[in-house]
CHARMM internal coordinates of N, CA and C (Angstrom, degrees):
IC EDIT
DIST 1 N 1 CA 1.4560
DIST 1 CA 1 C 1.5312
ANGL 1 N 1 CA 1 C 108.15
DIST 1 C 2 N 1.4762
ANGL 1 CA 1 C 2 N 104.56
DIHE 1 N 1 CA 1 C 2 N 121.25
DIST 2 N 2 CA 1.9669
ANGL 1 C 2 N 2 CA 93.51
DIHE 1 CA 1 C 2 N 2 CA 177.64
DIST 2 CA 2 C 1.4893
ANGL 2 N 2 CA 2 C 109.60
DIHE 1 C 2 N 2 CA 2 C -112.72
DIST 2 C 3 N 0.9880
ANGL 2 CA 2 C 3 N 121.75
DIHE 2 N 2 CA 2 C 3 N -143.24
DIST 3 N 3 CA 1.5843
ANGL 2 C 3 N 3 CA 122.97
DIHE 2 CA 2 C 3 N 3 CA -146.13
DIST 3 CA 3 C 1.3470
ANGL 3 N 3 CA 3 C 103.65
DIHE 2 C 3 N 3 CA 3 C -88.65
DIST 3 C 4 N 1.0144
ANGL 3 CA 3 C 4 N 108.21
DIHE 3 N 3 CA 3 C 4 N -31.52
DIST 4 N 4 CA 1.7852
ANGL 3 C 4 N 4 CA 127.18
DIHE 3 CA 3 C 4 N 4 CA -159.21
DIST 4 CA 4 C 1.3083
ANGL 4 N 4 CA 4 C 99.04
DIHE 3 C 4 N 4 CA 4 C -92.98
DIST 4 C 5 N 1.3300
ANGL 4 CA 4 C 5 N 140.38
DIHE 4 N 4 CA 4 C 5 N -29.11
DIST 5 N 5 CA 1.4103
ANGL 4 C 5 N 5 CA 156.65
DIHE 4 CA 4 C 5 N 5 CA -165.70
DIST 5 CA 5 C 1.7681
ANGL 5 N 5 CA 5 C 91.02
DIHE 4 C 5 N 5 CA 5 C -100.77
DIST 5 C 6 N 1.4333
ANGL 5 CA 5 C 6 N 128.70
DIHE 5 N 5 CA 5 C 6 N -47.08
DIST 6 N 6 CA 1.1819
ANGL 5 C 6 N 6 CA 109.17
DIHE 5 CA 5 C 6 N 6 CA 151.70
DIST 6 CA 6 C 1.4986
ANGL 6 N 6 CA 6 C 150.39
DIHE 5 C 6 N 6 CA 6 C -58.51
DIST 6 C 7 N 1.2151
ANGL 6 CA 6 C 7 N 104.11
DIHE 6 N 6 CA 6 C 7 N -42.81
DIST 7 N 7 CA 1.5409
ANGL 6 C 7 N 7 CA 123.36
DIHE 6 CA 6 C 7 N 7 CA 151.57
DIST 7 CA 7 C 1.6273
ANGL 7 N 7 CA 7 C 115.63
DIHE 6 C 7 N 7 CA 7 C -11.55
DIST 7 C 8 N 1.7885
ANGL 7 CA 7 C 8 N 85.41
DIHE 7 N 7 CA 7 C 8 N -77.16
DIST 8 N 8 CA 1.5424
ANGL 7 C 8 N 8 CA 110.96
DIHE 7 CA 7 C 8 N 8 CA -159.63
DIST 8 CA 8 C 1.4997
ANGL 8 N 8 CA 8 C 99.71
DIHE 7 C 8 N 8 CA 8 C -61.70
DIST 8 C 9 N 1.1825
ANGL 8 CA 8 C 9 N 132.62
DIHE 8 N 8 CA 8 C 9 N -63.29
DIST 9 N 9 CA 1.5776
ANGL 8 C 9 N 9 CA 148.93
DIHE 8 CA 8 C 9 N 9 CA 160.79
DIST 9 CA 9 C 1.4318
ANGL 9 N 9 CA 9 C 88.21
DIHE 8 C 9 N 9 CA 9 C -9.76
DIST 9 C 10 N 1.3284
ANGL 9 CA 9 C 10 N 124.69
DIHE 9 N 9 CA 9 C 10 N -84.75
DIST 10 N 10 CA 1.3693
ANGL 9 C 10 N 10 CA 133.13
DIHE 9 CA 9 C 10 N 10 CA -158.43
DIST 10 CA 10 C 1.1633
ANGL 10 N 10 CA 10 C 123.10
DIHE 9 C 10 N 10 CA 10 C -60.68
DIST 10 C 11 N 1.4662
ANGL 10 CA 10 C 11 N 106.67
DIHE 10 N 10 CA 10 C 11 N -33.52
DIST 11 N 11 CA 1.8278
ANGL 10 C 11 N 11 CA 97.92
DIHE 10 CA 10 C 11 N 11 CA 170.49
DIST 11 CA 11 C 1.7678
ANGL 11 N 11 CA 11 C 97.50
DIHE 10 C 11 N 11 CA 11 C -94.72
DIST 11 C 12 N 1.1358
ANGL 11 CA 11 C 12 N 122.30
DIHE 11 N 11 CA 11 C 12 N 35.12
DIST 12 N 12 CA 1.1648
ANGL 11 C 12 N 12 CA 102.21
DIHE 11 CA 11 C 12 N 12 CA 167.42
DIST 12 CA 12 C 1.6449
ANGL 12 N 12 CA 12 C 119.11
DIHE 11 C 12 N 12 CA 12 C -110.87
DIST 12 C 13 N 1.4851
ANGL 12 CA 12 C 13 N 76.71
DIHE 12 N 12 CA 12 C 13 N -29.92
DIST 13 N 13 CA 1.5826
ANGL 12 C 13 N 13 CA 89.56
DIHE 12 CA 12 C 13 N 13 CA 165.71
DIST 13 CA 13 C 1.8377
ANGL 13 N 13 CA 13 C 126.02
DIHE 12 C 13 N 13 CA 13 C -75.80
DIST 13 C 14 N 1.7110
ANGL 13 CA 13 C 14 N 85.81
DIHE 13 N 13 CA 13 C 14 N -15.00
DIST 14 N 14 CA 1.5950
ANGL 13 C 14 N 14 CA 78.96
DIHE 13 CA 13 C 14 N 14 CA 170.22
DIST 14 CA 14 C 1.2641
ANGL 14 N 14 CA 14 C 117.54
DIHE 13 C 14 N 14 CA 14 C -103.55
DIST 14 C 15 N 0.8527
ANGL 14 CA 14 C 15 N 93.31
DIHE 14 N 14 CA 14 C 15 N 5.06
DIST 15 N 15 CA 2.1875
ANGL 14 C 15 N 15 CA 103.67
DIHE 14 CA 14 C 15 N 15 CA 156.98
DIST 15 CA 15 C 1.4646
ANGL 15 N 15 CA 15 C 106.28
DIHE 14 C 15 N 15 CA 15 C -43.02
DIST 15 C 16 N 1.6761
ANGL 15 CA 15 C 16 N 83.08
DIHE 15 N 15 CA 15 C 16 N -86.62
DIST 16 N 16 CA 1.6402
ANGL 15 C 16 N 16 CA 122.71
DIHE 15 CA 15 C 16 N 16 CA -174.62
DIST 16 CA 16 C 1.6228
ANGL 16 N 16 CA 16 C 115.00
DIHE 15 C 16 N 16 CA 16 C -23.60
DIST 16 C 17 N 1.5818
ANGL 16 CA 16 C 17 N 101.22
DIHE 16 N 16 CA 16 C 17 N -54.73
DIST 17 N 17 CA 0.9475
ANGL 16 C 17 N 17 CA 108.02
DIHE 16 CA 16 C 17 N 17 CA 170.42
DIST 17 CA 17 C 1.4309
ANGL 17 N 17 CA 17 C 122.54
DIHE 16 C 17 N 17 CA 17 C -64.66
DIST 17 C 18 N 1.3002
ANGL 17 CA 17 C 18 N 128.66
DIHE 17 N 17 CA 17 C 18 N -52.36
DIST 18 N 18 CA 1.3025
ANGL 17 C 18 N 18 CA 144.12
DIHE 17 CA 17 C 18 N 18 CA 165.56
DIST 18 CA 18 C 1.5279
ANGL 18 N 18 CA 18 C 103.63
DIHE 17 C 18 N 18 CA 18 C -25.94
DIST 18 C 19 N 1.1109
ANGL 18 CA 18 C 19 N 103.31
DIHE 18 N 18 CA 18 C 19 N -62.88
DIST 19 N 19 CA 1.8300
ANGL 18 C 19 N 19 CA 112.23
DIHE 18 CA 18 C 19 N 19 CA -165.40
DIST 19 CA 19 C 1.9029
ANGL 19 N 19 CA 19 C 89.05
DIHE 18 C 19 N 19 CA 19 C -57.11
DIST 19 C 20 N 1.2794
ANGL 19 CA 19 C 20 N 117.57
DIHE 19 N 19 CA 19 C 20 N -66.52
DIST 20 N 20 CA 1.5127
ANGL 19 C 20 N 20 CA 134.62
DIHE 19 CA 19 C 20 N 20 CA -168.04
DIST 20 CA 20 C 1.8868
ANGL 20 N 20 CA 20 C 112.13
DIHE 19 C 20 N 20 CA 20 C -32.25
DIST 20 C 21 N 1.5516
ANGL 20 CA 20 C 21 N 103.49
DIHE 20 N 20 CA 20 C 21 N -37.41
DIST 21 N 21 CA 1.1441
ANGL 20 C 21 N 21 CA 108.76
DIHE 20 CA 20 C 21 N 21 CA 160.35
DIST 21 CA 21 C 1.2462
ANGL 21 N 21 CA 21 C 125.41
DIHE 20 C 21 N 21 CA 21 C -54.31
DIST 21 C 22 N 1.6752
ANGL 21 CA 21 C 22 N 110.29
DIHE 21 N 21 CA 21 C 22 N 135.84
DIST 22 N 22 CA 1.4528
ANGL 21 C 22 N 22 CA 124.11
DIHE 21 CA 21 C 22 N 22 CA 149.17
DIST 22 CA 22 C 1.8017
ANGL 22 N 22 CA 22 C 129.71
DIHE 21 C 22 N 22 CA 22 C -27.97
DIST 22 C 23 N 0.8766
ANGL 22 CA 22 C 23 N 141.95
DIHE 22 N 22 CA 22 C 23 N 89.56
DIST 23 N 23 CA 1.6060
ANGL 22 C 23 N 23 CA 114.37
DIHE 22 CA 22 C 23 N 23 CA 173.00
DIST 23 CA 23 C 1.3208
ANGL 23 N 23 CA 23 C 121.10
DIHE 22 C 23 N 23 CA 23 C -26.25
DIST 23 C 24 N 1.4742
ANGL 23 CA 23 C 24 N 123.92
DIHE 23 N 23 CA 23 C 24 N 131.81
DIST 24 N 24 CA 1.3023
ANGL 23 C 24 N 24 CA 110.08
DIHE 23 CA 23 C 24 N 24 CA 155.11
DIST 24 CA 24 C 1.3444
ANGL 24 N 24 CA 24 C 152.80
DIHE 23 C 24 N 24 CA 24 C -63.66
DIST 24 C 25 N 1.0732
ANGL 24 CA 24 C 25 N 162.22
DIHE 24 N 24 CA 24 C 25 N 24.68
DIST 25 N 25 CA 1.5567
ANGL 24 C 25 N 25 CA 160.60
DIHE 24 CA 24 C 25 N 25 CA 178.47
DIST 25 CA 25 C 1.5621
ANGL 25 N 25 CA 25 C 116.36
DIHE 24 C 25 N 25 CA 25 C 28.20
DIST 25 C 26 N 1.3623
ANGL 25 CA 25 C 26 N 133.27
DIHE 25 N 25 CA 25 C 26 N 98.59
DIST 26 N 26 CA 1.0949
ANGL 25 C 26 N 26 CA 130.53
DIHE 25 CA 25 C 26 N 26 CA -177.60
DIST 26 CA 26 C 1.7623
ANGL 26 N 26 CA 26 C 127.86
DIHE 25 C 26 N 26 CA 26 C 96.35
DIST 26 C 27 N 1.3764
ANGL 26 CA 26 C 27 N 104.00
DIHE 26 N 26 CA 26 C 27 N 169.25
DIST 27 N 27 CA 1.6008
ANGL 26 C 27 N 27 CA 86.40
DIHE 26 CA 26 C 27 N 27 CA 166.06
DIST 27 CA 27 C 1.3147
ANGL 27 N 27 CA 27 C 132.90
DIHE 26 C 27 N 27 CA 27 C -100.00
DIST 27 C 28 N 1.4129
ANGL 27 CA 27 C 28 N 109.62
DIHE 27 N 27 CA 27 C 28 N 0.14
DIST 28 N 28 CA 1.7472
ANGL 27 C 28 N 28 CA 98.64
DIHE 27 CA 27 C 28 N 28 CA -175.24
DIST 28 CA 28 C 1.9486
ANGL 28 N 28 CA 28 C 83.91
DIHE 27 C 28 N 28 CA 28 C -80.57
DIST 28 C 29 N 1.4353
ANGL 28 CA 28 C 29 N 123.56
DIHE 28 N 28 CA 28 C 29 N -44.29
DIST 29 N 29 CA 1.5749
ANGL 28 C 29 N 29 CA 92.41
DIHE 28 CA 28 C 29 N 29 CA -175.27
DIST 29 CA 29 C 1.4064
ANGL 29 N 29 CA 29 C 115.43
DIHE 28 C 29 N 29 CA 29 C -98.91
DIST 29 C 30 N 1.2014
ANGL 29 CA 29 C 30 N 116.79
DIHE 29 N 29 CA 29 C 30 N 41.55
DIST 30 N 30 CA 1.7777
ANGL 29 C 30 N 30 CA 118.41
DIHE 29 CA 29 C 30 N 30 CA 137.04
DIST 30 CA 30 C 1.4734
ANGL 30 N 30 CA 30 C 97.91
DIHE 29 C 30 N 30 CA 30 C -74.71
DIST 30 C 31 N 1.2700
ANGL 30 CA 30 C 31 N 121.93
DIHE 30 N 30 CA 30 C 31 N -54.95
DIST 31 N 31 CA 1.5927
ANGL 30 C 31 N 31 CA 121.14
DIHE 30 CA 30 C 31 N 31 CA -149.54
DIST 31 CA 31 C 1.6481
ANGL 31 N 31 CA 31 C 111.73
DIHE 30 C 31 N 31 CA 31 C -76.74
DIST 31 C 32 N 1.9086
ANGL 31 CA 31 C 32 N 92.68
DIHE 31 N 31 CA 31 C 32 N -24.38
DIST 32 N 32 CA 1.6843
ANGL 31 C 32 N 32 CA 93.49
DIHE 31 CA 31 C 32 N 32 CA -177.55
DIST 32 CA 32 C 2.0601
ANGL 32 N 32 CA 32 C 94.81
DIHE 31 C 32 N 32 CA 32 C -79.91
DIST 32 C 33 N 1.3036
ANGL 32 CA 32 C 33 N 109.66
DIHE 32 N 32 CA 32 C 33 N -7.97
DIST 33 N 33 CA 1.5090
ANGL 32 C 33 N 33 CA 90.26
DIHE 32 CA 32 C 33 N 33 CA -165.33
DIST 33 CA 33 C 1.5456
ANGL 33 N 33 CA 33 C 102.01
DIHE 32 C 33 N 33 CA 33 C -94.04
DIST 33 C 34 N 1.3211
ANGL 33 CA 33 C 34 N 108.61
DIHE 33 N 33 CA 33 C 34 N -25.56
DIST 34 N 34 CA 1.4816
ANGL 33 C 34 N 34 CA 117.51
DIHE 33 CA 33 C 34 N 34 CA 176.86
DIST 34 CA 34 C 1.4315
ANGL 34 N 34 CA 34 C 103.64
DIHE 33 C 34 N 34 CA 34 C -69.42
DIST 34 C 35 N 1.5063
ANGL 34 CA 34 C 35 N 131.84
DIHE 34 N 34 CA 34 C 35 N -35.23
DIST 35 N 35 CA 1.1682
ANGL 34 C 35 N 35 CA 113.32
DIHE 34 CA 34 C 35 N 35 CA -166.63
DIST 35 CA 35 C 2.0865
ANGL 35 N 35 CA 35 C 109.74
DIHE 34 C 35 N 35 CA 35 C -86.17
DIST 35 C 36 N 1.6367
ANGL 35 CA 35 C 36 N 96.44
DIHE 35 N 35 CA 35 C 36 N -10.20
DIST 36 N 36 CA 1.9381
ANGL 35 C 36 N 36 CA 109.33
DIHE 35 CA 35 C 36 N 36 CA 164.04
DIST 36 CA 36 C 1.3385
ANGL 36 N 36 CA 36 C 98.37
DIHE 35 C 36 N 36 CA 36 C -61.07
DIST 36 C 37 N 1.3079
ANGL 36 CA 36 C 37 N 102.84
DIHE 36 N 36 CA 36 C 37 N -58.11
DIST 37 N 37 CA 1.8358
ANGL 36 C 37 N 37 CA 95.13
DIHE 36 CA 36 C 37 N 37 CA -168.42
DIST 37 CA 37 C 1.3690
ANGL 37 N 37 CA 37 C 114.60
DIHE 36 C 37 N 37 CA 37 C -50.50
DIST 37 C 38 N 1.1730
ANGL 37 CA 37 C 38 N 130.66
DIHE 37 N 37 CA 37 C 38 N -65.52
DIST 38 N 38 CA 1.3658
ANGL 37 C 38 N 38 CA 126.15
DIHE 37 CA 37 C 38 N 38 CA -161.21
DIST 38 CA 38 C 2.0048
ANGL 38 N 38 CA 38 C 97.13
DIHE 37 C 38 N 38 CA 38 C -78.04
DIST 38 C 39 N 0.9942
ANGL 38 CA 38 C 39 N 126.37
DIHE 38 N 38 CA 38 C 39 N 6.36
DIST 39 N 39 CA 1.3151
ANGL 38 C 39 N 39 CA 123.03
DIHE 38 CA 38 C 39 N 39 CA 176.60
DIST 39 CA 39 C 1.8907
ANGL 39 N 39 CA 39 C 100.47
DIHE 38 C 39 N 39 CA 39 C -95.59
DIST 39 C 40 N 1.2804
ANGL 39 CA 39 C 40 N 111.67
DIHE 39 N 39 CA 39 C 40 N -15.69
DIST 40 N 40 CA 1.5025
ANGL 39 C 40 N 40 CA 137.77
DIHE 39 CA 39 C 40 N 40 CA 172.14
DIST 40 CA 40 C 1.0487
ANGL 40 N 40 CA 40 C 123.41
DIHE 39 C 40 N 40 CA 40 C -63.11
DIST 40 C 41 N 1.4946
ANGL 40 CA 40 C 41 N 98.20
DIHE 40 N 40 CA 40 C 41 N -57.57
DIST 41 N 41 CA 1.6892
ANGL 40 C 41 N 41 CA 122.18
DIHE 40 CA 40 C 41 N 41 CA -176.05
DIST 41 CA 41 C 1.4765
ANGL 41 N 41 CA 41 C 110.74
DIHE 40 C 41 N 41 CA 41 C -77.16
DIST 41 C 42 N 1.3192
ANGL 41 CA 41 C 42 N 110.41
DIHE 41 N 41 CA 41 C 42 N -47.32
DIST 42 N 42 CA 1.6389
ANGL 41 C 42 N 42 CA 105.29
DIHE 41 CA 41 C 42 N 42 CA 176.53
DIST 42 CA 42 C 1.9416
ANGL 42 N 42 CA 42 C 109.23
DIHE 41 C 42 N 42 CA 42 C -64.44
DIST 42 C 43 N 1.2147
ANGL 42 CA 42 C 43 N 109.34
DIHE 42 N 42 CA 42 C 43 N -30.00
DIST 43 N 43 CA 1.7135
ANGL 42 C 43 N 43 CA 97.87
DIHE 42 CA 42 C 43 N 43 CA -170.92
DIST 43 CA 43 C 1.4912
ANGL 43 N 43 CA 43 C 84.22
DIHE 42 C 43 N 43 CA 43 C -73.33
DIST 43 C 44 N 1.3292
ANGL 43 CA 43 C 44 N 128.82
DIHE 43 N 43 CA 43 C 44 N -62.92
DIST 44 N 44 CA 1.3888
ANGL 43 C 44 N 44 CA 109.50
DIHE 43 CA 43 C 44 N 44 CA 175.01
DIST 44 CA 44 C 1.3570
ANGL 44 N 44 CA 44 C 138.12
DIHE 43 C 44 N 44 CA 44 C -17.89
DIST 44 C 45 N 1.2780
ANGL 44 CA 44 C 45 N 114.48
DIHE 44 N 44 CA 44 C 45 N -48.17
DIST 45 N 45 CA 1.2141
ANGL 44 C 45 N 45 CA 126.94
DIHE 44 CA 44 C 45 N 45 CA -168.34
DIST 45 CA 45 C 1.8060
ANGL 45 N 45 CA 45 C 120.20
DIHE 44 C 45 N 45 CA 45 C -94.03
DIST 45 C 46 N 1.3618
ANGL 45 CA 45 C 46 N 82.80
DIHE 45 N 45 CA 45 C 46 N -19.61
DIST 46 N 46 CA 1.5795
ANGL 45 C 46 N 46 CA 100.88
DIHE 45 CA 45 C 46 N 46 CA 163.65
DIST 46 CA 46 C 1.4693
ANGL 46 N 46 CA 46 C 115.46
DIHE 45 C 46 N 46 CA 46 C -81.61
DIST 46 C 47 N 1.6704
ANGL 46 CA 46 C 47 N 114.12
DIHE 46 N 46 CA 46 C 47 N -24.63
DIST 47 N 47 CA 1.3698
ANGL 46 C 47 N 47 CA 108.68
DIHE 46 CA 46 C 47 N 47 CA 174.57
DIST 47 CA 47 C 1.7530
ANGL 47 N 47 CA 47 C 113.02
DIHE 46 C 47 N 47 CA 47 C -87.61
DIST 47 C 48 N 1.3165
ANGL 47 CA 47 C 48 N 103.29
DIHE 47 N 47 CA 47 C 48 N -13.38
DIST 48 N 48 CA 1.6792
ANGL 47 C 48 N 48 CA 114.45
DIHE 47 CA 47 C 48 N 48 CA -176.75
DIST 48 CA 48 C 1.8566
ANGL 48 N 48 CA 48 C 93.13
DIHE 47 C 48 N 48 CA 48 C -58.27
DIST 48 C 49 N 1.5402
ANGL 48 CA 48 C 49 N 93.01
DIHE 48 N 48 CA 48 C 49 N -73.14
DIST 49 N 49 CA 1.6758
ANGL 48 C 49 N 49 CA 101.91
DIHE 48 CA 48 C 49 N 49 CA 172.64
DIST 49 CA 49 C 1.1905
ANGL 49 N 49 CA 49 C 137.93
DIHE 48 C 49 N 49 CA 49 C -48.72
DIST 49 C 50 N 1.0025
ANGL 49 CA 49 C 50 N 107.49
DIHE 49 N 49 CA 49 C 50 N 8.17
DIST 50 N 50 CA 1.5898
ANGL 49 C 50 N 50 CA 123.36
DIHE 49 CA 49 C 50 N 50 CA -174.35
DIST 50 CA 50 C 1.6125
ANGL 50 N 50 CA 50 C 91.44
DIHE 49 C 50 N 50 CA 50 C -107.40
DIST 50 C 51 N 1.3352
ANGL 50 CA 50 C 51 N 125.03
DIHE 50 N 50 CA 50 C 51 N -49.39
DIST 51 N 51 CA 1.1492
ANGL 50 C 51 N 51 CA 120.53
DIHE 50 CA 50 C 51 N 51 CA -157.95
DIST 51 CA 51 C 1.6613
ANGL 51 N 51 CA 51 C 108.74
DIHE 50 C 51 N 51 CA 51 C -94.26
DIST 51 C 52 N 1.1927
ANGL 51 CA 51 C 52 N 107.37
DIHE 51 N 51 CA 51 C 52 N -28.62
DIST 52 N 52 CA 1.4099
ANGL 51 C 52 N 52 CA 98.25
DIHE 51 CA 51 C 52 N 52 CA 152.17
DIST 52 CA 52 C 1.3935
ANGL 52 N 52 CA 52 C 141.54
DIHE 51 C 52 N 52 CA 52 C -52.81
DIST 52 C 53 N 1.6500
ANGL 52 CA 52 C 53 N 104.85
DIHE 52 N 52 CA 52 C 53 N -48.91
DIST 53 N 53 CA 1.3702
ANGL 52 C 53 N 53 CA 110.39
DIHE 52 CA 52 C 53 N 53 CA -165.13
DIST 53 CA 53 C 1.6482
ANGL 53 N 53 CA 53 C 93.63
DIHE 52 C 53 N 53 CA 53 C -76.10
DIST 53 C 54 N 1.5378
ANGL 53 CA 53 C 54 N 138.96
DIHE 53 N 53 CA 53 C 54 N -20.68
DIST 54 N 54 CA 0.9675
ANGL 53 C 54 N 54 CA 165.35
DIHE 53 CA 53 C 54 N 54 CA -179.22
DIST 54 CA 54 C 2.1935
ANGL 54 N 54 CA 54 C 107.71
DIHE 53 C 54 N 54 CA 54 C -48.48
DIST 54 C 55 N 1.7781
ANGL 54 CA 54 C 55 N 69.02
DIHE 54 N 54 CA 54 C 55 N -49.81
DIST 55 N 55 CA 1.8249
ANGL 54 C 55 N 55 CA 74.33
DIHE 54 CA 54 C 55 N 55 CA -177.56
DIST 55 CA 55 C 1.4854
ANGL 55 N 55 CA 55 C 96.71
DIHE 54 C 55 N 55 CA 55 C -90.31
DIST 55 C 56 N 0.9571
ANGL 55 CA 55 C 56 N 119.56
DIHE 55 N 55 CA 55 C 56 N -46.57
DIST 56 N 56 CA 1.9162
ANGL 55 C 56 N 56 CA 110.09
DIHE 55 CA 55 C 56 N 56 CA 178.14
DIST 56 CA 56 C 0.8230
ANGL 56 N 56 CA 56 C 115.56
DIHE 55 C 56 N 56 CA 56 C -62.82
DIST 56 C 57 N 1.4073
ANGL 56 CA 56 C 57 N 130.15
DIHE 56 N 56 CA 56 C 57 N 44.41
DIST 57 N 57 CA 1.6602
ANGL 56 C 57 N 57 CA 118.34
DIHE 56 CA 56 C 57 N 57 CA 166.69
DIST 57 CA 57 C 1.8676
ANGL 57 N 57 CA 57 C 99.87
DIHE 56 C 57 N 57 CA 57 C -120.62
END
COOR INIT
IC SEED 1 N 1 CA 1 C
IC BUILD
């Protein structure tokens, strides 16, 4: 599995999930849901890097 095959996996699942969500109502939870997402994306992306630097050793 390489990077790009991870990638794709990962935003696919954050589709899925995306779609799976409720709509929000209002703006404080647009902003609380926008601020899940990117709290999402970074553990994501922290686990991408993990698994990379993981195989390059």
């Amino acid at each position: 599995m390489n990077e790009d095959e991870i990638r794709r996996a990962v935003a696919r699942e954050l589709r899925e999930y995306q779609r799976s969500q409720p709509k929000p109502k209002g703006m404080v939870d647009e902003v609380s849901s926008a601020v899940s997402g990117c709290m999402v994306l970074f553990v994501v992306a922290l686990v991408i890097l993990g698994m990379v630097s993981a195989c390059n050793r």
